[in-house]
C-alpha positions in Angstrom: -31.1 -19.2 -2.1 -29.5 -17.9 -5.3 -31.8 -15.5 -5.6 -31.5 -14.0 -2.0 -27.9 -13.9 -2.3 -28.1 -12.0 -5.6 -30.4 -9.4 -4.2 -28.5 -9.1 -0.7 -26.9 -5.2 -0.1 -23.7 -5.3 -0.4 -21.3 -3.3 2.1 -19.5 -0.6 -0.1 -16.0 0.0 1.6 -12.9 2.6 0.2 -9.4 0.9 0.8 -6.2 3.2 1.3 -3.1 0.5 1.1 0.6 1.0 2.4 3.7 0.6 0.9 6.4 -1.4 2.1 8.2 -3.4 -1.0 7.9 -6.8 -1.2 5.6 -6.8 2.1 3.0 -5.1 -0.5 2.5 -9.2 -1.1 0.7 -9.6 2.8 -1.4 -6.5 0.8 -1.8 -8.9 -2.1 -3.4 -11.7 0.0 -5.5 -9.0 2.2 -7.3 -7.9 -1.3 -7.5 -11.4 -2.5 -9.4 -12.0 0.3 -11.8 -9.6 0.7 -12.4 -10.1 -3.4 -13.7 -13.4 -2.4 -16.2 -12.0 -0.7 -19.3 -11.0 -2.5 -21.3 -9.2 0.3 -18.4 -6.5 -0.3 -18.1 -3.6 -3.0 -15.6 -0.9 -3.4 -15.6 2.2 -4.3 -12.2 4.2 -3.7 -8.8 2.7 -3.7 -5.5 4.6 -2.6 -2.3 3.5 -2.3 1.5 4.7 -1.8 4.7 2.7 -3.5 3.7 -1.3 -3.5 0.3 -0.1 -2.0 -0.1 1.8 -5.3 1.1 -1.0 -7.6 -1.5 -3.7 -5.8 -4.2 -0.9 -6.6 -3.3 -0.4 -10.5 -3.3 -4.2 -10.8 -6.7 -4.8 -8.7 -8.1 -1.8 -10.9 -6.6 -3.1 -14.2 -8.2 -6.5 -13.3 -11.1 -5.5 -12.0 -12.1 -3.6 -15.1 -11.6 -5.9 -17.5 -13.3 -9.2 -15.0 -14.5 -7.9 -12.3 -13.6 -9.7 -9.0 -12.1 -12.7 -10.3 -10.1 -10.7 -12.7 -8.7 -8.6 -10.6 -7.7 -11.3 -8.2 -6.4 -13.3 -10.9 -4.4 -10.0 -12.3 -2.8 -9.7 -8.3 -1.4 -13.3 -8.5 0.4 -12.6 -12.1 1.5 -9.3 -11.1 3.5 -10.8 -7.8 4.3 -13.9 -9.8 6.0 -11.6 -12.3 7.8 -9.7 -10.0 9.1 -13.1 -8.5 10.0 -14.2 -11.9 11.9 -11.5 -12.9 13.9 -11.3 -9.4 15.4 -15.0 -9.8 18.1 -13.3 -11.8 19.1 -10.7 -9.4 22.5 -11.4 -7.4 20.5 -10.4 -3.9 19.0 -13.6 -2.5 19.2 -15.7 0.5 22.6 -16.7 1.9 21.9 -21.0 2.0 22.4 -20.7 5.8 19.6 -18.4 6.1 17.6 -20.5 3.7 18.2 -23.7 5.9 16.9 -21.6 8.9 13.8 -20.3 7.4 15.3 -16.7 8.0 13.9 -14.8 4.9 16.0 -11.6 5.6 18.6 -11.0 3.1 21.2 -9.4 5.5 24.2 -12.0 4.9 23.7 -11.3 1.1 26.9 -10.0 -0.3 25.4 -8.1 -2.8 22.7 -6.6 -0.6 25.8 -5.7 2.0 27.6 -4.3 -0.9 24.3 -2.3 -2.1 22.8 -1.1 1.2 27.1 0.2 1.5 26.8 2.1 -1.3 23.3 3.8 -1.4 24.6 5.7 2.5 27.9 7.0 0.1 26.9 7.3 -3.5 23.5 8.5 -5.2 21.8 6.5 -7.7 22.8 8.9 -10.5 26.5 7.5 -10.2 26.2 3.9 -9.0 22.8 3.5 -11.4 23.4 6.3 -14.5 20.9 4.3 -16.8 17.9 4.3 -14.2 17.6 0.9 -14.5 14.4 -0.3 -12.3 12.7 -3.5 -13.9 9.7 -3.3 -11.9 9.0 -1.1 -15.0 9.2 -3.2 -17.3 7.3 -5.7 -14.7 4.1 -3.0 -14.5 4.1 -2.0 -18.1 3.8 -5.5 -19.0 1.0 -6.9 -16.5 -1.0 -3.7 -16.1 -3.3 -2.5 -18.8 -2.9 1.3 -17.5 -5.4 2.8 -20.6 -8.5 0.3 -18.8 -7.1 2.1 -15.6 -7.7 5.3 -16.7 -11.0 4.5 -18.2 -12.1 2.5 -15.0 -15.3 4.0 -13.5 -16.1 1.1 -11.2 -13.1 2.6 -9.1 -11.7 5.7 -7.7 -7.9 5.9 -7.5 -5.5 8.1 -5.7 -1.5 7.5 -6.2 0.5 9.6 -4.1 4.0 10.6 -4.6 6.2 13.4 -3.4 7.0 16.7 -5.1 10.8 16.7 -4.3 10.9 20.4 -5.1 8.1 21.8 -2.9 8.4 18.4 -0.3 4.3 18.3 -1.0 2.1 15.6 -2.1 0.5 15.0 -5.8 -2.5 12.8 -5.7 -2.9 11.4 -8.9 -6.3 10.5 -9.9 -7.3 8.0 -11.8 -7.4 9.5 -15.0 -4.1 10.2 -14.2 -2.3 7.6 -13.9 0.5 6.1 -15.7 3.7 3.8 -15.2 5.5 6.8 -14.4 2.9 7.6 -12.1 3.1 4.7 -10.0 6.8 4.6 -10.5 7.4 7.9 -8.9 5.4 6.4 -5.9 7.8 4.2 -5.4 10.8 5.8 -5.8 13.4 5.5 -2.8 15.8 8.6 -3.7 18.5 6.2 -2.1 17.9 3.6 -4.6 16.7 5.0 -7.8 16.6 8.8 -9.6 13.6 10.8 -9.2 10.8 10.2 -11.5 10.1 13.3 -13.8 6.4 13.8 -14.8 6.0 17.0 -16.7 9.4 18.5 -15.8 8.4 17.8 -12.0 10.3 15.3 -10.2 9.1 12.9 -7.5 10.4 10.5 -4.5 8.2 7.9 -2.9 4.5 8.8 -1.6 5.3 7.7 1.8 7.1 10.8 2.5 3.8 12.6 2.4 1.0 10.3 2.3 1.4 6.4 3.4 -1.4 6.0 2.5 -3.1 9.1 1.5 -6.6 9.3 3.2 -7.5 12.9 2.7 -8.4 12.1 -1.3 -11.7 9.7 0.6 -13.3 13.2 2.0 -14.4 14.9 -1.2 -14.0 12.4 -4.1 -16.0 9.5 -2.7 -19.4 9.1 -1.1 -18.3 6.4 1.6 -17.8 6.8 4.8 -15.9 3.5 5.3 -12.2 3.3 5.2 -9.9 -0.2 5.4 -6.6 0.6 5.7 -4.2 -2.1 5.1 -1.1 -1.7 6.9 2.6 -3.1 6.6 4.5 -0.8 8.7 3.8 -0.8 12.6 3.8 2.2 14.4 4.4 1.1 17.6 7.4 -1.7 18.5 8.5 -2.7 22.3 11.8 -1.9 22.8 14.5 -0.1 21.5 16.4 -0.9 18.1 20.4 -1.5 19.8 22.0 -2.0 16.0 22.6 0.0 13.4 20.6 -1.3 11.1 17.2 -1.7 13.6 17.9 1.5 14.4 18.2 2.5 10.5 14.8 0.7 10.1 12.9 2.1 12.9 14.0 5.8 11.6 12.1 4.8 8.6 9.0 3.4 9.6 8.5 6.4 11.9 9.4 8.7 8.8 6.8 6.6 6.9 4.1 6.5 9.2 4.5 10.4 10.0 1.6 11.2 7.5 -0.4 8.0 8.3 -0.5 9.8 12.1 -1.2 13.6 10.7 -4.2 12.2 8.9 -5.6 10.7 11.9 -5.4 13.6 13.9 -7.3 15.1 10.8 -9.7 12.6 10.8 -10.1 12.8 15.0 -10.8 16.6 14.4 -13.2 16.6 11.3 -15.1 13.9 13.4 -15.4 15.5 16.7 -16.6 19.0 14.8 -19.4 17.3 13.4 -20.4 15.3 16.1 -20.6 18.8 18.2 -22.8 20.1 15.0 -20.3 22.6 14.5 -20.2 21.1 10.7 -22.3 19.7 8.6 -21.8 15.7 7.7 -21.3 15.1 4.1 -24.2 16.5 1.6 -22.7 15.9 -2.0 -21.0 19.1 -3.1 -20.8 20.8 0.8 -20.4 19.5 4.6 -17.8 16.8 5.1 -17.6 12.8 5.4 -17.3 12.1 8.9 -15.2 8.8 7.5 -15.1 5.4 9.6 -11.8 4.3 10.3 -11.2 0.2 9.6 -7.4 -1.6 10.3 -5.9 -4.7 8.6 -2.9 -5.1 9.8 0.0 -7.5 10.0 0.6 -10.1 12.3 3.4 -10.2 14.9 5.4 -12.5 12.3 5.0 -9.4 9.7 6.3 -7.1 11.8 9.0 -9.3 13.3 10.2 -9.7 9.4 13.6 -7.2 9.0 13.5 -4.2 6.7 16.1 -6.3 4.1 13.5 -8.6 3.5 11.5 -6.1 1.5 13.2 -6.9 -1.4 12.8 -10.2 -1.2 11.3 -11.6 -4.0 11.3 -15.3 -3.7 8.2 -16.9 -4.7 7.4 -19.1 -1.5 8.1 -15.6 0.6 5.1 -14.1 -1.9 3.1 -17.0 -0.6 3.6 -16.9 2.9 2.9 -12.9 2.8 -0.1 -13.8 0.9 -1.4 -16.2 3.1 -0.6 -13.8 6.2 -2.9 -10.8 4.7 -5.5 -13.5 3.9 -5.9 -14.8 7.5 -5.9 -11.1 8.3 -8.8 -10.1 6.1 -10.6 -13.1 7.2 -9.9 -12.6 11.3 -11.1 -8.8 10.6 -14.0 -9.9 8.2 -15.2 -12.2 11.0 -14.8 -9.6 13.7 -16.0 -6.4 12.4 -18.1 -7.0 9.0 -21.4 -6.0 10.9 -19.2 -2.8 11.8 -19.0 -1.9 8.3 -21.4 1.0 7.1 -22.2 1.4 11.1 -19.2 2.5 13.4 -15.7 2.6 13.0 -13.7 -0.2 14.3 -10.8 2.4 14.8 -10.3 5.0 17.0 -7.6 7.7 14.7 -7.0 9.4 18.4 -6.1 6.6 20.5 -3.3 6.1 17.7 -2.0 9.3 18.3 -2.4 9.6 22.2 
């Protein structure tokens, strides 16, 4: 039995992971999950803003212990960044506590913050650039075994706020600046300079980038791992649902421009008008894969993204972990086969 379970194929999979603050913990348990499972490998791994920090910290881990490691480097990482918020004035008001309500939007100091980012930029109410996720990433990640990794592609994206286009940044690349400038809200924090160039958060431009998994890998299947909906019933009647809905459209904008890509590159070379991926010429003719949150995820309120209570980690982790397993469940025999989703419908 051992034997046959050593020698068993695994499925090799790319995974492009979305941002989304402290939701990037649903992300957490999603990875954690599909670690777990040994008839999977990966190959390419792109992320945006906390989509970029999970994949520094799975690569970080996973080159120094492989699976284990890198799941056991995810669970510090988030633990870390729990720690480290317990001394933050933002946390839960003790009414919404007692509800189970883990939004922070009867937080003085959120209120007070969330005032002052629509009136002041962070160069006068933050002068020293003070962002202690920093500290947080320089601390649990081990960024020189990043760049050396070969067991894993990485692509980082972040926006060029002079020219408004992405930079991918590969993984030889990467640095804590690097995945700090893909996750810098210009509302919230100063640009991050790299070179004399300045960046905002990748989700401007690529949320997460897909385009990299074309050229610099050699599979065809793609899981993206998604914490912003694109599509909600209704329409947002407050300020601040209206406020939130502004950005997830904003942020999904690219998301929707590479599946129209994707759509088109697929339908050329299934009408033989291109040729499918050879090594150095044709194209991938990638299969598309979805993870994506639950109802409750997506009911959660754009203040609770900076949530960082410890028991909200958890229940985020849980959530992506009964998502991998539903999806794993449904559509592993998909994998390395046909895509289990259509890029065109979304855009229809």
């Amino acid at each position: 039995m051992v034997i046959r379970k050593l020698l068993r194929p695994q499925k090799i999979v790319n995974l492009a992971l979305q941002g989304g603050g402290a939701h990037g913990a649903f992300t957490w348990g999603v990875l954690d999950r599909l670690l777990e499972d040994d008839r999977l490998a990966f190959d390419g791994i792109s992320g945006t803003s906390a989509g970029a920090m999970n994949a520094v910290v799975f690569a970080s881990g996973f080159e120094q212990g492989g699976s284990e490691g890198a799941r056991e480097a995810l669970q510090k990482f988030w633990r870390a960044v729990s720690r480290d918020g317990r001394m933050s004035p933002i946390q839960r008001s003790l009414m919404d506590r007692f509800l189970g309500n883990w939004s922070l939007d009867h937080n003085p100091a959120f209120l007070a913050l969330d005032v002052a980012s629509r009136f002041l930029s962070p160069y006068d109410f933050n002068p020293f650039n003070i962002n202690p996720l920093r500290e947080i990433l320089e601390r649990e990640v081990d960024f020189e075994a990043v760049r050396a990794c070969r067991k894993l592609k990485l692509f980082i994206s972040a926006t060029n706020v002079r020219t408004g286009k992405a930079r991918i940044f590969r993984t030889e690349e990467i640095t804590a600046d690097a995945v700090m400038a893909s996750a810098c809200l210009p509302f919230l924090f100063q640009a991050v300079e790299i070179d004399g160039t300045p960046y905002w958060d990748g989700g401007y431009v690529g949320n997460p980038p897909l385009y990299p998994f074309f050229r610099a890998t050699s599979t065809d299947d793609v899981i993206l791992v998604q914490t912003n909906p694109i599509k909600r019933a209704g329409t947002p009647q407050t300020a601040r649902e209206i406020l939130n809905r502004i950005n997830e459209i904003t942020f999904n904008a690219s998301l929707l421009s590479e599946f129209r890509a994707i759509g088109f590159v697929r339908r050329l070379i299934e009408g033989g008008m291109i040729r499918r991926w050879t090594g150095k010429s044709g194209q991938h003719s990638l299969r598309l894969h979805r993870i994506a949150g639950s109802e409750e995820l997506a009911d959660l309120n754009s203040s609770s993204k900076f949530n960082t209570e410890w028991p909200f980690f958890l229940h985020l982790r849980d959530l992506g972990r009964d998502a991998a397993d539903a999806f794993l469940k449904k559509n592993f025999a998909a994998l390395g086969r046909r895509a289990t989703l259509d890029p065109m419908k979304e855009v229809a």
